[in-house]
PyMOL CGO cylinders between C-alpha atoms (Angstrom):
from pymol import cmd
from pymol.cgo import CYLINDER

trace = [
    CYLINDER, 38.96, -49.65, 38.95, 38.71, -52.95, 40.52, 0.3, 1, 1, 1, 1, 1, 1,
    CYLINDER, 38.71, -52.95, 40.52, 40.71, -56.25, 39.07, 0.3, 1, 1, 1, 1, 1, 1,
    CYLINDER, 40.71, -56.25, 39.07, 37.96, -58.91, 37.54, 0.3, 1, 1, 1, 1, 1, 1,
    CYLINDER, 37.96, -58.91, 37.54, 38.86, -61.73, 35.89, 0.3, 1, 1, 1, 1, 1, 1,
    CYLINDER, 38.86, -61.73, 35.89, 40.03, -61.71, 32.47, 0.3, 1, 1, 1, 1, 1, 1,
    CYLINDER, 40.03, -61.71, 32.47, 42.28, -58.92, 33.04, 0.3, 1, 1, 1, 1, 1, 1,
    CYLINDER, 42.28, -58.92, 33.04, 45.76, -58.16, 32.27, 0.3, 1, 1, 1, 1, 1, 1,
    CYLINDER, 45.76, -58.16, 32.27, 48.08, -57.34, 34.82, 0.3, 1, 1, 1, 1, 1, 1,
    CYLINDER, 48.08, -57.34, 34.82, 51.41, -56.46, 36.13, 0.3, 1, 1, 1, 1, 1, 1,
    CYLINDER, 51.41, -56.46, 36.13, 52.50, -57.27, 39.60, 0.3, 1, 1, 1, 1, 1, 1,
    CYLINDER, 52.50, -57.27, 39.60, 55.70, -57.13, 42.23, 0.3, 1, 1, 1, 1, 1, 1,
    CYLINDER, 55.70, -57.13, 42.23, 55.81, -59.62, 44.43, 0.3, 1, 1, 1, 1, 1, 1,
    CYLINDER, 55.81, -59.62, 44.43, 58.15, -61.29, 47.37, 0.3, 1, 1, 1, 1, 1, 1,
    CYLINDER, 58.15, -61.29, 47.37, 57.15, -64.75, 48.64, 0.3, 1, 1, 1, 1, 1, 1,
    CYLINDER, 57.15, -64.75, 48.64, 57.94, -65.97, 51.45, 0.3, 1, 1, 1, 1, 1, 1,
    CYLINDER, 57.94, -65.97, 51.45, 58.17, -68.97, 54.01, 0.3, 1, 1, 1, 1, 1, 1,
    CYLINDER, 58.17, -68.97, 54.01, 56.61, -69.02, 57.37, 0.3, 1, 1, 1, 1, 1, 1,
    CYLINDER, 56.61, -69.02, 57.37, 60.21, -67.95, 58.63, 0.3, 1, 1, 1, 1, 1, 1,
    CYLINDER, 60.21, -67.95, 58.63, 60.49, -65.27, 56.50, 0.3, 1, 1, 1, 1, 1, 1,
    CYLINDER, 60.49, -65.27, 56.50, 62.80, -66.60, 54.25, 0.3, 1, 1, 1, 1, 1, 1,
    CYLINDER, 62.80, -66.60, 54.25, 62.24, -65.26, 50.42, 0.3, 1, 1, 1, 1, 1, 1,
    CYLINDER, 62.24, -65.26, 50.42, 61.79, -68.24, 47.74, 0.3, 1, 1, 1, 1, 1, 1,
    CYLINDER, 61.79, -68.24, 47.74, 61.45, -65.53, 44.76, 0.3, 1, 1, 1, 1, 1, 1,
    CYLINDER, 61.45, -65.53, 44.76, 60.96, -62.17, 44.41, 0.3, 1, 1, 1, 1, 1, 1,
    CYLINDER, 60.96, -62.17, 44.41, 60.00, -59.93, 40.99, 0.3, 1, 1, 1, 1, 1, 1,
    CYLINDER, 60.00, -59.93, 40.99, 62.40, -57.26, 42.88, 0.3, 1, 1, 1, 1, 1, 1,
    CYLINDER, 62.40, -57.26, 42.88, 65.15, -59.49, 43.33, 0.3, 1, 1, 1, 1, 1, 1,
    CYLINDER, 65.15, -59.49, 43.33, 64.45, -61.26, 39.51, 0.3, 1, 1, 1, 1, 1, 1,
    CYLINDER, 64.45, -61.26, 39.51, 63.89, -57.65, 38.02, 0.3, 1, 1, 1, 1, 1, 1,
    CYLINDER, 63.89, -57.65, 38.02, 61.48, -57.54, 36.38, 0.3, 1, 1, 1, 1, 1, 1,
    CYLINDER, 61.48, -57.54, 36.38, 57.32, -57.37, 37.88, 0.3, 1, 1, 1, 1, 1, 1,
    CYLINDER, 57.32, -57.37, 37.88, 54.89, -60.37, 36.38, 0.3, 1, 1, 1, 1, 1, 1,
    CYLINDER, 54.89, -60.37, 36.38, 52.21, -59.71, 33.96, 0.3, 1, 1, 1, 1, 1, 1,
    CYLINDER, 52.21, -59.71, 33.96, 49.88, -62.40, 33.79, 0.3, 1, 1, 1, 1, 1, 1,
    CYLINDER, 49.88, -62.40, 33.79, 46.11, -63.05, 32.83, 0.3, 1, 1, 1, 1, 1, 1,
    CYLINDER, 46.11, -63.05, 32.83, 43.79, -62.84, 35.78, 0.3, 1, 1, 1, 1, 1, 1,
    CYLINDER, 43.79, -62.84, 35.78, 41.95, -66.53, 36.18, 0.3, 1, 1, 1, 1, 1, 1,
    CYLINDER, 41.95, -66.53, 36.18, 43.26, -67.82, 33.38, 0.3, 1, 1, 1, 1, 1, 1,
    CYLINDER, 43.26, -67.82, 33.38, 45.21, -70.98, 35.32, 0.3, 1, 1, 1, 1, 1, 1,
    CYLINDER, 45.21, -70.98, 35.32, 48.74, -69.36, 34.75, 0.3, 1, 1, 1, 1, 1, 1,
    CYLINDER, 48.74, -69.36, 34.75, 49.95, -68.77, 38.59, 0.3, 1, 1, 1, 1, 1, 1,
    CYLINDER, 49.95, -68.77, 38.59, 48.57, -70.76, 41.64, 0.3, 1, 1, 1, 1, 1, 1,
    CYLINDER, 48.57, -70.76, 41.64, 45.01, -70.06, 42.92, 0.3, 1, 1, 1, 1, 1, 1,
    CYLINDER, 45.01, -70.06, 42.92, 45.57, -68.34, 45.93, 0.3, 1, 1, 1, 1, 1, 1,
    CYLINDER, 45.57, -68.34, 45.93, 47.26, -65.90, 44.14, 0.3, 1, 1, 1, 1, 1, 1,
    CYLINDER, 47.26, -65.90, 44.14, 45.15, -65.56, 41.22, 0.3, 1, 1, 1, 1, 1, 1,
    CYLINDER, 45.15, -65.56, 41.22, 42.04, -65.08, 43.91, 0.3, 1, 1, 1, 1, 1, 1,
    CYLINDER, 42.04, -65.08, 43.91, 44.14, -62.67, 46.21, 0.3, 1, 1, 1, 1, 1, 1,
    CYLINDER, 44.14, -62.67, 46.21, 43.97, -60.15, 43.20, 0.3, 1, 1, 1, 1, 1, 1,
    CYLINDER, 43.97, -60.15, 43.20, 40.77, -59.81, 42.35, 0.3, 1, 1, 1, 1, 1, 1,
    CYLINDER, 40.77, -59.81, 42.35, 39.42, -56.45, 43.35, 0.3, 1, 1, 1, 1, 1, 1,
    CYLINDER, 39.42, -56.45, 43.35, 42.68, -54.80, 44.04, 0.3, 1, 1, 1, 1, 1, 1,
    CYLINDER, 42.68, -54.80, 44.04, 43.56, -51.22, 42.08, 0.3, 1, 1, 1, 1, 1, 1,
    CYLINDER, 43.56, -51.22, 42.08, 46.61, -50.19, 40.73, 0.3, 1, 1, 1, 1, 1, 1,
    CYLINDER, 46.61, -50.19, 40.73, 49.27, -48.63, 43.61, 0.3, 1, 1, 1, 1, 1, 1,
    CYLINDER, 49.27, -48.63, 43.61, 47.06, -51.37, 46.02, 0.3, 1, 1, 1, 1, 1, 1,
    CYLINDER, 47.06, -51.37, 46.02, 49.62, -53.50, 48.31, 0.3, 1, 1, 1, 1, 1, 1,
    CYLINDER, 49.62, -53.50, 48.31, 48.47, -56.57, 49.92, 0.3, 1, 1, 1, 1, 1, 1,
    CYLINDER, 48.47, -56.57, 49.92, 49.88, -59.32, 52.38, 0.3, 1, 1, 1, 1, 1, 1,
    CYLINDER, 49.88, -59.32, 52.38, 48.65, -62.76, 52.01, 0.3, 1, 1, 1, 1, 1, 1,
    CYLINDER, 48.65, -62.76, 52.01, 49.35, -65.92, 53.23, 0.3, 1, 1, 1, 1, 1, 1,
    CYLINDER, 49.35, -65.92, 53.23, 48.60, -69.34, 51.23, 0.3, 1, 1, 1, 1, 1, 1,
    CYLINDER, 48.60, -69.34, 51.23, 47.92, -72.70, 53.20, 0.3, 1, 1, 1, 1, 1, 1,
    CYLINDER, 47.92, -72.70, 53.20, 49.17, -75.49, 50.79, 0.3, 1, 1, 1, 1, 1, 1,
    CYLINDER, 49.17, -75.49, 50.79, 45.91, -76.60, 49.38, 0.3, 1, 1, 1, 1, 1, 1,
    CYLINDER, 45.91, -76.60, 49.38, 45.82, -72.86, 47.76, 0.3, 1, 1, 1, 1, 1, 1,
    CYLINDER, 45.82, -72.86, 47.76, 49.33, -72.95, 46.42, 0.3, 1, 1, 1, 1, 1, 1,
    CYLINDER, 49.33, -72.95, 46.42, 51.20, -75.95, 45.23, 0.3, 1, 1, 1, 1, 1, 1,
    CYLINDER, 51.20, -75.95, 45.23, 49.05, -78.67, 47.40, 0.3, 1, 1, 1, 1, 1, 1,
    CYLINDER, 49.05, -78.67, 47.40, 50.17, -80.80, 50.34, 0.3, 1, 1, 1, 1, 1, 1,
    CYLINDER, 50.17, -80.80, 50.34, 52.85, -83.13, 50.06, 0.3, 1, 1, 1, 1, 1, 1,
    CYLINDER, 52.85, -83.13, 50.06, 52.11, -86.79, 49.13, 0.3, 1, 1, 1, 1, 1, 1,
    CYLINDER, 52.11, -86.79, 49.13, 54.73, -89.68, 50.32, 0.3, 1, 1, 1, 1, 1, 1,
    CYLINDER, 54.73, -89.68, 50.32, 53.39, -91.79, 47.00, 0.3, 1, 1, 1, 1, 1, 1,
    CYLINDER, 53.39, -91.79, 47.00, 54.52, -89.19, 44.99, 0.3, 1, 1, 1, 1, 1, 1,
    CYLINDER, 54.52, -89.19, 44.99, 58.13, -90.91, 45.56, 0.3, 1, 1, 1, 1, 1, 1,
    CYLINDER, 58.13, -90.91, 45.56, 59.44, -93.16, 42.43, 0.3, 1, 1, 1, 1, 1, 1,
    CYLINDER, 59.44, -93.16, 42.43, 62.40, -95.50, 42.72, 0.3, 1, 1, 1, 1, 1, 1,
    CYLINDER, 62.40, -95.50, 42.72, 64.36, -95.54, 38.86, 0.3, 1, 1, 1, 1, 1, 1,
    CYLINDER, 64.36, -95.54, 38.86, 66.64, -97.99, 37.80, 0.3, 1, 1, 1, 1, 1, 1,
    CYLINDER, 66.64, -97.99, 37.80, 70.22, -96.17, 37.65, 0.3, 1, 1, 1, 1, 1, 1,
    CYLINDER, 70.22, -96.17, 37.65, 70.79, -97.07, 34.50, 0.3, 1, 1, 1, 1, 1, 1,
    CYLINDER, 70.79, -97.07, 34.50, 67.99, -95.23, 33.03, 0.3, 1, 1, 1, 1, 1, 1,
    CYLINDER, 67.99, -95.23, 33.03, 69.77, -91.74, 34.05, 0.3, 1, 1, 1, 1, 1, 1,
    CYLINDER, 69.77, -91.74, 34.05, 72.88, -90.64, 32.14, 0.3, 1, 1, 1, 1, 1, 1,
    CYLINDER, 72.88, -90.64, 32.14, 76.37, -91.97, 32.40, 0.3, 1, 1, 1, 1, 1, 1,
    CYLINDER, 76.37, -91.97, 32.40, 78.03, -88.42, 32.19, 0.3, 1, 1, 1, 1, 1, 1,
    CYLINDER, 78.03, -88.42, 32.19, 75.86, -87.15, 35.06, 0.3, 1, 1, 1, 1, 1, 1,
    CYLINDER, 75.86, -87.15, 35.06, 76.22, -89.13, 38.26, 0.3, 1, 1, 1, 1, 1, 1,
    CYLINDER, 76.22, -89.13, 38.26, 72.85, -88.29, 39.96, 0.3, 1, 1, 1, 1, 1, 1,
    CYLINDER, 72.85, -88.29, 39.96, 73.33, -86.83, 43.62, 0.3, 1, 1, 1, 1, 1, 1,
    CYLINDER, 73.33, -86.83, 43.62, 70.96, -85.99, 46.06, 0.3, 1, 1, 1, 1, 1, 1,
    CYLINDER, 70.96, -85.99, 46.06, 69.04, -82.85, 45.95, 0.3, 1, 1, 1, 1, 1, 1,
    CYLINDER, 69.04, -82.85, 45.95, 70.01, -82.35, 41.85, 0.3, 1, 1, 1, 1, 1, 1,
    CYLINDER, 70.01, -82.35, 41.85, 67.07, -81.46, 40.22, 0.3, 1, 1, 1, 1, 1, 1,
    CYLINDER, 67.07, -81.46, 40.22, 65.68, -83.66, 36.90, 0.3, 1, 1, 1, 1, 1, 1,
    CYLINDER, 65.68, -83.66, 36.90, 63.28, -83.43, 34.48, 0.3, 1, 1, 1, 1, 1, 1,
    CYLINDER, 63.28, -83.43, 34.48, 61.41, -86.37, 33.50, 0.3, 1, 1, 1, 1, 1, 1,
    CYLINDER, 61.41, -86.37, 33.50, 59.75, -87.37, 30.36, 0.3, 1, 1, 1, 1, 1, 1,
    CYLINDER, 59.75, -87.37, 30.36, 55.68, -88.86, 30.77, 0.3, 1, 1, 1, 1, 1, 1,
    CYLINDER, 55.68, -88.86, 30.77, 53.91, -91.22, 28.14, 0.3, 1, 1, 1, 1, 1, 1,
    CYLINDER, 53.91, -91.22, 28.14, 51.83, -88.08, 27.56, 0.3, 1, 1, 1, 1, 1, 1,
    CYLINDER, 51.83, -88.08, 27.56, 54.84, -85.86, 26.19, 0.3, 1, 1, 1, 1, 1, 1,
    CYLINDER, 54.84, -85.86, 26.19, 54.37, -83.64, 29.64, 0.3, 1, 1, 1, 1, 1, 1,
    CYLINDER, 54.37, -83.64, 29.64, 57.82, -83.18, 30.98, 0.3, 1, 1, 1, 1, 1, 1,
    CYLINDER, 57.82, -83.18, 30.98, 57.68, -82.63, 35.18, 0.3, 1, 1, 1, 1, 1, 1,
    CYLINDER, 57.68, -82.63, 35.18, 60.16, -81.28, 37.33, 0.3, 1, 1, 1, 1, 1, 1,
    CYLINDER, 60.16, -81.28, 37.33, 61.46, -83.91, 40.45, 0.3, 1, 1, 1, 1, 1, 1,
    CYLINDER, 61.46, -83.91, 40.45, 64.09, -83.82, 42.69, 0.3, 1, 1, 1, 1, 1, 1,
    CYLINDER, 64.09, -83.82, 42.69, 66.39, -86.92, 43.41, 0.3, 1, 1, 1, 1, 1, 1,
    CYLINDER, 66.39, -86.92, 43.41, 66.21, -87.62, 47.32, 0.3, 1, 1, 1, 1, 1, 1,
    CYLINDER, 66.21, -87.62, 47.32, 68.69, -90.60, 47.66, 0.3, 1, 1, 1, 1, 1, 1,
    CYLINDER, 68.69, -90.60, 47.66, 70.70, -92.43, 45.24, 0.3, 1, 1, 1, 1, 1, 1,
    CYLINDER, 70.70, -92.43, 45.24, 71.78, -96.19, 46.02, 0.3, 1, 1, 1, 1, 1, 1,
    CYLINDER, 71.78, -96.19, 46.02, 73.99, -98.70, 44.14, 0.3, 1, 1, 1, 1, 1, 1,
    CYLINDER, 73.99, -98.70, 44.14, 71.06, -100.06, 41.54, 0.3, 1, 1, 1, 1, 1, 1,
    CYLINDER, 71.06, -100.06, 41.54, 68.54, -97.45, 41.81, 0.3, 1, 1, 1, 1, 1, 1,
    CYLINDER, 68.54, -97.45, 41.81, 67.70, -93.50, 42.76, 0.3, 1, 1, 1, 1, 1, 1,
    CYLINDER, 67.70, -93.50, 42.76, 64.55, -92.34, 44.59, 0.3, 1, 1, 1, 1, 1, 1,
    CYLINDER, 64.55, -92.34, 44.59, 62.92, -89.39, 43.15, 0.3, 1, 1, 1, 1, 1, 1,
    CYLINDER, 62.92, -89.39, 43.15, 60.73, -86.91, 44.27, 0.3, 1, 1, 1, 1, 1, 1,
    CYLINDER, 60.73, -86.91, 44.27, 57.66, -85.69, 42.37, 0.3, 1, 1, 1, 1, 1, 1,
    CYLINDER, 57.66, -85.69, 42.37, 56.31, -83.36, 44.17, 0.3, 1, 1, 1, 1, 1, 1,
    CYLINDER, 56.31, -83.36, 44.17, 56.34, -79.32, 43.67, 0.3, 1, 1, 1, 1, 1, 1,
    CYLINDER, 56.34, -79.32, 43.67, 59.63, -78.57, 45.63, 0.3, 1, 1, 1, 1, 1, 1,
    CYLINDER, 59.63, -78.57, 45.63, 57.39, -75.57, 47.35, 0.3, 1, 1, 1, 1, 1, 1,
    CYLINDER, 57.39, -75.57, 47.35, 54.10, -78.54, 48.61, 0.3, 1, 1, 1, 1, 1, 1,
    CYLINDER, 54.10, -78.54, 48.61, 53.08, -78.75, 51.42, 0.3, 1, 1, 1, 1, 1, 1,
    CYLINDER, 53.08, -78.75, 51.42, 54.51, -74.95, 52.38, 0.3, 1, 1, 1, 1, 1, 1,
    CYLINDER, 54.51, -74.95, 52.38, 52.72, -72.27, 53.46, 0.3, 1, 1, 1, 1, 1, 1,
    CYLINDER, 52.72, -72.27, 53.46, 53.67, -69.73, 51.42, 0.3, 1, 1, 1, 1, 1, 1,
    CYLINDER, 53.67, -69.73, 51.42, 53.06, -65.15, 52.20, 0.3, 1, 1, 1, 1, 1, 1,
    CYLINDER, 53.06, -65.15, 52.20, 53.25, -63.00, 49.00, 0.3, 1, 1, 1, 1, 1, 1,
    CYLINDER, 53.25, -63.00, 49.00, 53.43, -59.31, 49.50, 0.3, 1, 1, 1, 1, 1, 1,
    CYLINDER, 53.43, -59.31, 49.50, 51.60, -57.96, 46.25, 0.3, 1, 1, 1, 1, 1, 1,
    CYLINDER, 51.60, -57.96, 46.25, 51.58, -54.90, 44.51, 0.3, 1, 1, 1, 1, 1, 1,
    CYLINDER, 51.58, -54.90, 44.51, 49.90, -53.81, 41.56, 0.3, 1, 1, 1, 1, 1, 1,
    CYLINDER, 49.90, -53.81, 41.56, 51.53, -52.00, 38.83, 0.3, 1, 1, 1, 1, 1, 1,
    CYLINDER, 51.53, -52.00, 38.83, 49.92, -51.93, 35.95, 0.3, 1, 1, 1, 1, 1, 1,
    CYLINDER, 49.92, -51.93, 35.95, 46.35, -53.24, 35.04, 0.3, 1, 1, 1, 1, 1, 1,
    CYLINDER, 46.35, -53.24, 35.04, 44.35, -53.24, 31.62, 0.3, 1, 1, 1, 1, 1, 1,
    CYLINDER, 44.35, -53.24, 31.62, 46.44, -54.35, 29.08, 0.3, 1, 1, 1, 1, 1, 1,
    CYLINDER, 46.44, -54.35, 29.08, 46.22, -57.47, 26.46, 0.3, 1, 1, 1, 1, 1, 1,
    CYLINDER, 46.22, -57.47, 26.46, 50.20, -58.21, 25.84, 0.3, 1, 1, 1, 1, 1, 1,
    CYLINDER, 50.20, -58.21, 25.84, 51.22, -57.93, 21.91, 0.3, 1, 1, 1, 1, 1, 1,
    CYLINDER, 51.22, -57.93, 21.91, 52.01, -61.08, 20.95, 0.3, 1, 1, 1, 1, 1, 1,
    CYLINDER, 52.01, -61.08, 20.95, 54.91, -59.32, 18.63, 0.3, 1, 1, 1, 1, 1, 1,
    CYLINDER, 54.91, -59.32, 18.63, 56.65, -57.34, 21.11, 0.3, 1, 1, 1, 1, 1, 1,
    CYLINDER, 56.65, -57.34, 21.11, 57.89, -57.02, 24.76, 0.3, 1, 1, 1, 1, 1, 1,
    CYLINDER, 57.89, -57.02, 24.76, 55.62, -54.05, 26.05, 0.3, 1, 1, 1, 1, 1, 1,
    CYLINDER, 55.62, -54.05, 26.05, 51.61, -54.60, 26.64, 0.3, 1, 1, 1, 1, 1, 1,
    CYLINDER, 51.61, -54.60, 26.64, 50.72, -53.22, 23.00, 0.3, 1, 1, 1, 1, 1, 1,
    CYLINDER, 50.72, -53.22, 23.00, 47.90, -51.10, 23.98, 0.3, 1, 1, 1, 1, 1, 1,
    CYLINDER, 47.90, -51.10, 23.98, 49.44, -48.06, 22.66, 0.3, 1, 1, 1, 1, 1, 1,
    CYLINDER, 49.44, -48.06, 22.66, 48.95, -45.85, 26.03, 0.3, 1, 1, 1, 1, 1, 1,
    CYLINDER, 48.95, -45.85, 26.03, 52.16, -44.54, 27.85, 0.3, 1, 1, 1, 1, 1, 1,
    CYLINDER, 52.16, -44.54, 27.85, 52.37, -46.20, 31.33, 0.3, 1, 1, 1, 1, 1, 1,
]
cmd.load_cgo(trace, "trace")
């Protein structure tokens, strides 16, 4: 049966960069990814890219930025005062942060130079601007996860 959204399923994956290079991998991590198809919880182009696939079904697809984590934006560079990062953890280039929001939403960054009074930060998803292949397989499909436990909770045996 066909994938729709709304659907449960589980997935192995390898993504890749344009040189082949592997950026993450459910094989290499362990264990496959079960998510909700269209609900928002992975990037669109994959979302989309598994709708209409079966179970056992492999696919190769490649994502042009705008489908995956967007296109890199030079104003999406912040300069911080220095003294606004902690004393016990001299910032260095490439270390990534978190930062705090007014909103309470916390987003990732990566510090990209770090003078005497202030450090330049970077904003952007470390993969924008990328274009990014996924092979795909499908594993499982189906299944609403229990809440209260680590398998699907449907009661079959997969």
């Amino acid at each position: 049966m066909a994938i729709k959204n709304g659907e449960w399923i589980k997935v192995q994956y390898t993504g890749t960069f344009e040189d082949g290079t592997i950026f993450d991998s459910t094989e290499r991590n362990g264990d496959p990814l079960k998510f909700q198809v269209g609900a928002g919880q992975l990037i669109k182009g994959f979302d989309d890219a598994v709708l209409g696939m079966k179970i056992g079904e492999e696919k190769n697809i490649t994502l042009q930025p705008k489908d995956a984590y967007g296109e890199y934006q030079d104003k999406m560079t912040q300069k911080f005062p220095k003294s606004q990062f902690p004393k016990d953890h001299e910032p260095q280039p490439g270390m990534m942060i978190m930062i705090g929001g007014p909103d309470g939403m916390v987003t990732h960054a990566t510090i990209i130079e770090v003078a005497e009074q202030e450090v330049t930060v970077d904003l952007n998803h470390p993969l924008a601007g990328k274009v990014l292949n996924f092979k795909i397989k499908i594993i499982e499909t189906g299944c609403e996860p229990d809440p209260h436990s680590c398998g699907c909770g449907c009661g079959h045996d997969h």
